[in-house]
Structures are given as structure tokens and as C-alpha cells.
N, C-alpha and C positions, 0 to 999 in steps of 0.2 A: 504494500500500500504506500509506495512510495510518494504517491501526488499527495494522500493525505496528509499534509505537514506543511506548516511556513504558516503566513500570514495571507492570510483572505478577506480583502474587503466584504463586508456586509454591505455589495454597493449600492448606493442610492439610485433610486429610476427618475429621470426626467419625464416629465410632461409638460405638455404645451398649454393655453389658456384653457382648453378646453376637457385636462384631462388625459389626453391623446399621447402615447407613448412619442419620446423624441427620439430617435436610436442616433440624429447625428450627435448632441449634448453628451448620449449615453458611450457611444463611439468613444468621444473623447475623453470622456472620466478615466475609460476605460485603459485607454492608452496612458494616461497621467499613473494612472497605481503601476501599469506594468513598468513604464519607465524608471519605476522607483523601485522595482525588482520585488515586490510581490510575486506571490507563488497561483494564484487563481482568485477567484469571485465567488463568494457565495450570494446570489441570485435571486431576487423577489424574496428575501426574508423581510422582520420589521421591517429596518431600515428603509429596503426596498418598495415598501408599501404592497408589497404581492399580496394581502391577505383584502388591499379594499380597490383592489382591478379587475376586471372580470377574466375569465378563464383564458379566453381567445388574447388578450391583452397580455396575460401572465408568458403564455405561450412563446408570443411576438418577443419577447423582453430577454426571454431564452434562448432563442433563435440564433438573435442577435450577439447575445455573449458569445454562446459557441463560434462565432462565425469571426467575430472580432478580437478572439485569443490567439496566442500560438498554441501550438497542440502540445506543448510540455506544461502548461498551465491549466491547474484543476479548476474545473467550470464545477459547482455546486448547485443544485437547483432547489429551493425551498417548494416542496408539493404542496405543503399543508393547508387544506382547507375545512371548512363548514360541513362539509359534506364526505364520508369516504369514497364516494362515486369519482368524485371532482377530484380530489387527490391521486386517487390510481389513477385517471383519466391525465392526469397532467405526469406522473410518474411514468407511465407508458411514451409520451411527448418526448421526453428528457432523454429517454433511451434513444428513440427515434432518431433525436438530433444530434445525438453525439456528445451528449454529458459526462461528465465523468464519474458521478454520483449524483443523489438525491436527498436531502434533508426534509423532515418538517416537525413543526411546533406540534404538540399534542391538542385536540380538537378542542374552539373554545367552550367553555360551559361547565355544568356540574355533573362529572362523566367519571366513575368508575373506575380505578384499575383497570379493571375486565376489560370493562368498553377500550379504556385507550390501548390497552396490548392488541384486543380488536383489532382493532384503526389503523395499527401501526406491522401487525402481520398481513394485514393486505395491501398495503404500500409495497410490504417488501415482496410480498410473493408477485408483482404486478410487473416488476421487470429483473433483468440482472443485474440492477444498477447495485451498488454499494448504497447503505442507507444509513446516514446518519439521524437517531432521535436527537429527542430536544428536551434537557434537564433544565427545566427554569422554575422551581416551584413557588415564584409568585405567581405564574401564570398558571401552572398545572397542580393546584394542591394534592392532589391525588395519588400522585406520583412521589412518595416520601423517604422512601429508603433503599440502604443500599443493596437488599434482597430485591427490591423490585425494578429498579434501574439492571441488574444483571440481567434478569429476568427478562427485561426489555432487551439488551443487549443479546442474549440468546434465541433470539428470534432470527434465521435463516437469513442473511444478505444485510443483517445490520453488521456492521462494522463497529459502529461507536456512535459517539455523542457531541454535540455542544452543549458544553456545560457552563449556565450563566447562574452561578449562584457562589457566594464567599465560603464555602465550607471547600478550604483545601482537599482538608484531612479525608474527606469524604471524597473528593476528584485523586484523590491518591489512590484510594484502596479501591475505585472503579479502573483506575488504569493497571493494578497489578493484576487484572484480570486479562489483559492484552487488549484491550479498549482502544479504536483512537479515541484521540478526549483533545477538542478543539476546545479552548478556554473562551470565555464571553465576555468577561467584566472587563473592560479597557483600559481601568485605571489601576488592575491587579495584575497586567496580564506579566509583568516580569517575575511575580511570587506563583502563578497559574502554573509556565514554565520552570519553577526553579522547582517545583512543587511534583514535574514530571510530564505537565498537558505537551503533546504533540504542536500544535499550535496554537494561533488566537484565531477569532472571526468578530468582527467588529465595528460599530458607527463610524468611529473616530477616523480610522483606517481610511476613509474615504478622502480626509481634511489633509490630514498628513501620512501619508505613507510610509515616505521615509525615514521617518522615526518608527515605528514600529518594524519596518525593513532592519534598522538599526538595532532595536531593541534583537528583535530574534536572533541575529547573527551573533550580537555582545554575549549574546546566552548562550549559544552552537558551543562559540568560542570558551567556552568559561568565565567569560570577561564578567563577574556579578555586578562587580563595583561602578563601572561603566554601562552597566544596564542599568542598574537601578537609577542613575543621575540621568540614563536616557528618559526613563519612566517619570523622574519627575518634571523634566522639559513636556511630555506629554502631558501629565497632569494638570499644570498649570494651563494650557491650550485646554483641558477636558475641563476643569474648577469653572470656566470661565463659560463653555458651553451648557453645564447645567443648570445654571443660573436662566435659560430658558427651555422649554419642549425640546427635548433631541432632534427629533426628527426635521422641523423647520429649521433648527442653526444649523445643520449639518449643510442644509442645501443653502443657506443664506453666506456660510462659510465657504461655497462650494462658490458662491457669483462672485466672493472677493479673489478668487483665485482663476476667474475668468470663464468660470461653467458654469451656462445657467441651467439647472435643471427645474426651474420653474418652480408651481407651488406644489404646498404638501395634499393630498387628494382628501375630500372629507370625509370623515369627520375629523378627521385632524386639521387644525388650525396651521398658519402659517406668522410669523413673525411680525406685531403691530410696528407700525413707523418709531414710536416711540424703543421699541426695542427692538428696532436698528437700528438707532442711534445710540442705547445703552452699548448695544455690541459693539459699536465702532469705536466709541471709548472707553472701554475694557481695551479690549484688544490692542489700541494705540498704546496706553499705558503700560501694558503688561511686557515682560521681555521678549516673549516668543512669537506675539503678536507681528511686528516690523519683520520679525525672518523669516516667518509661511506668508504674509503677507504684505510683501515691501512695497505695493502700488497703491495700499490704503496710507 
């Protein structure tokens, strides 16, 4: 499972006024991370907004990464939907195109165990893809421990997980199972790796890559002490972005670096006037602000 490993944008999807996927915007993000030697995409997750575009839309979004990688970069595809019709329907898609794998979130709602192992053996029986689940248990309470995350992991063509949640101790003892185990939390992810995760998958990853490019290799290398100082240059770029909605800084971050990917699709809000001018003075003020963004 060599592709699974490195850093993977959690990339952002442009739209246009209307909604309407951009793939030129999307084109170019796309080339911006690989330039910065990112290892692949992980594709219509949050980030991505894949979960509020319709299927045919998702689809398009996919296409398009596959087509705009090189073929040594792991294309990830987030399936996960409302429905498990819709998820294998789009798990089968990813195959089709040339994906490298499949990922998705556990189904929203107040669903079972049962139900989600359900959900998630039909995903995987639905193509040959590699399938990574998804440990988030703010999002999936259900999903609690580390019998049942196995459990999940032993389900034919899973591979492993992304895991966004601070319980290291717990992302260890799922990886000494032979787990991949992509790490989630952005502002952990050099304790995530020190901790054993295979990689990260992530918002931020979108803003600056090469720091996290960075972070990963300081860690390859051994270098802790020099990672962990990468981490906190990240940080302070991250401190600054939750101070509002993720998902709109990320793309309001994204025009001051000269890609517009438009606004965030509803019901997610997108950034008032008023805080875009907070961000713009944050960001001037701050160190790291003037060296990802030296035209603001």
C-alpha cells in the first residue's frame, strides 16, 4: 500500500455563482499542492463539500482529479452518503475512473453499530477499491471503541482509517493492528505521526502545503525538533483560521493566494465583509501571514 502514505489534501471544490463545479479553479489548486510535492487528494470529503452536491456533481469532481494527477499520486475519493444506494453507486464510479481508493464518513444520523458496519460492508464489497473508514466520533457516536473500529477495519477491502479525533493512545493500538491510519486533526498532525499515523488528510493542507510537505519529510527524516517548530508555523496560520467557519476561510484563504474557488455551497455560510477584513488583519499582523501571502 505504498500510495497510502504522505500528505493528502482534503481538497477544497470550487464553484461558480451558481453552485456549478469549476474544474478550471479546481485544475489549478490542484497543481498548486502537487507543486509543493504532496503525495495525492483526498476528494469531495468535508472540506470538499461532497456531502451537499448532488451525485452527478460528486462524480464530475472525481473525474476530474483523476484526470489532472500524475499517476504516482493517490486520488482518494470520499463515497459517503445519505443513502447506501448512493455511496456504492459513487464507489463503483471511482473504480471506473481510475481511483486509487475510496473513503467515506459513517452515515449521518442516529445509526447503530450494526447499521454503520452495514453501510460500510457494502461500500466495500461494491468495488476492488481499497476503502478507507472514517473515525470521527463527534460525528459518528456510535462508533466508540477500539473493538469496534477493528471490527470495522476487518471488513474485506478496508485497509484502514482516517482518524480525526485527539486520543493518540487509541490511533496507536489501531495501527499495531496493521491499519493504514491517515491522521485528521491539523494542528496534531506532527504528534499523529510521531504517534505512528501513516499520514495526514486535511483543510489546512489546501492553504499551505508546503508546510505540511515539510512537516512529513522532518518526521520521515527523524528531524522531531524541526517538525515540531514546522507545526507550530502551521499553527499559528491554523489559530488564526478558527477564529472563523473552516470551510469559508479555507477558500477565502485560497483567493488570497490567487484561486478563486468561489463560495461555500448551502447551508454552509461563507465569510461576512466584516470578517474579511478581520482576516486580513490577523493575517497582516501575524508572522506567517506576509510568507503564504506576500500580495496581501
Amino acid at each position: 500500500m505504498a500510495l497510502f502514505q504522505g500528505i493528502l489534501p482534503a481538497v477544497s471544490t470550487p464553484f461558480d455563482a451558481e453552485g456549478r463545479f469549476r474544474a478550471d479553479s479546481f485544475e489549478r489548486l490542484l497543481d498548486r499542492c502537487y507543486s509543493a510535492g504532496v503525495d495525492g487528494m483526498y476528494v469531495c470529503g468535508q472540506t470538499g463539500e461532497g456531502l451537499q452536491q448532488s451525485a452527478a456533481q460528486r462524480k464530475l469532481v472525481a473525474e476530474v482529479a483523476v484526470k489532472a494527477s500524475p499517476k504516482d499520486k493517490a486520488i482518494i475519493v470520499h463515497i459517503g452518503a445519505m443513502s447506501t444506494a448512493e455511496a456504492v453507486d459513487l464507489a463503483k464510479h471511482a473504480a471506473r475512473i481510475g481511483a486509487h481508493g475510496v473513503s467515506a464518513l459513517p452515515p449521518i444520523g442516529n445509526y447503530s453499530f450494526a447499521e454503520i458496519k452495514a453501510y460500510y460492508s457494502a461500500i466495500a464489497e461494491a468495488s476492488d477499491l481499497p476503502l478507507l473508514i472514517y473515525y470521527f466520533p463527534a460525528y459518528a457516536p456510535s462508533v466508540n471503541s477500539l473493538a469496534q473500529i477493528l471490527d470495522l477495519c476487518a471488513i474485506p477491502n478496508v485497509i484502514g482509517l482516517k482518524f480525526t479525533a485527539n486520543d493518540l493512545f487509541l490511533m496507536s493500538e489501531i495501527k499495531k493492528s496493521g491499519a493504514t491510519v491517515f491522521y485528521g486533526t491539523d494542528e496534531m498532525l506532527v504528534a499523529g505521526l510521531i504517534m505512528g499515523a501513516d499520514g495526514g488528510i486535511g483543510s489546512f493542507y489546501n492553504v499551505a502545503p508546503e508546510l505540511f510537505v515539510q512537516l512529513y519529510r522532518q518526521t520521515k527524516a527523524g528531524d522531531w525538533e524541526q517538525a515540531r517548530q514546522t507545526q507550530q508555523r502551521i499553527n499559528e496560520l491554523i489559530s488564526i483560521g478558527l477564529n472563523f467557519p473552516v470551510n469559508p476561510v479555507v477558500k477565502s484563504m485560497l483567493r488570497r493566494v490567487g484561486i478563486d474557488c468561489g463560495l461555500c455551497l448551502p447551508p454552509r455560510r461563507s465569510l461576512t465583509a466584516e470578517e474579511e477584513a478581520r482576516l486580513d488583519l490577523m493575517l497582516k499582523q501575524s508572522e506567517v501571514g506576509p510568507i503564504l501571502f506576500p500580495l496581501r
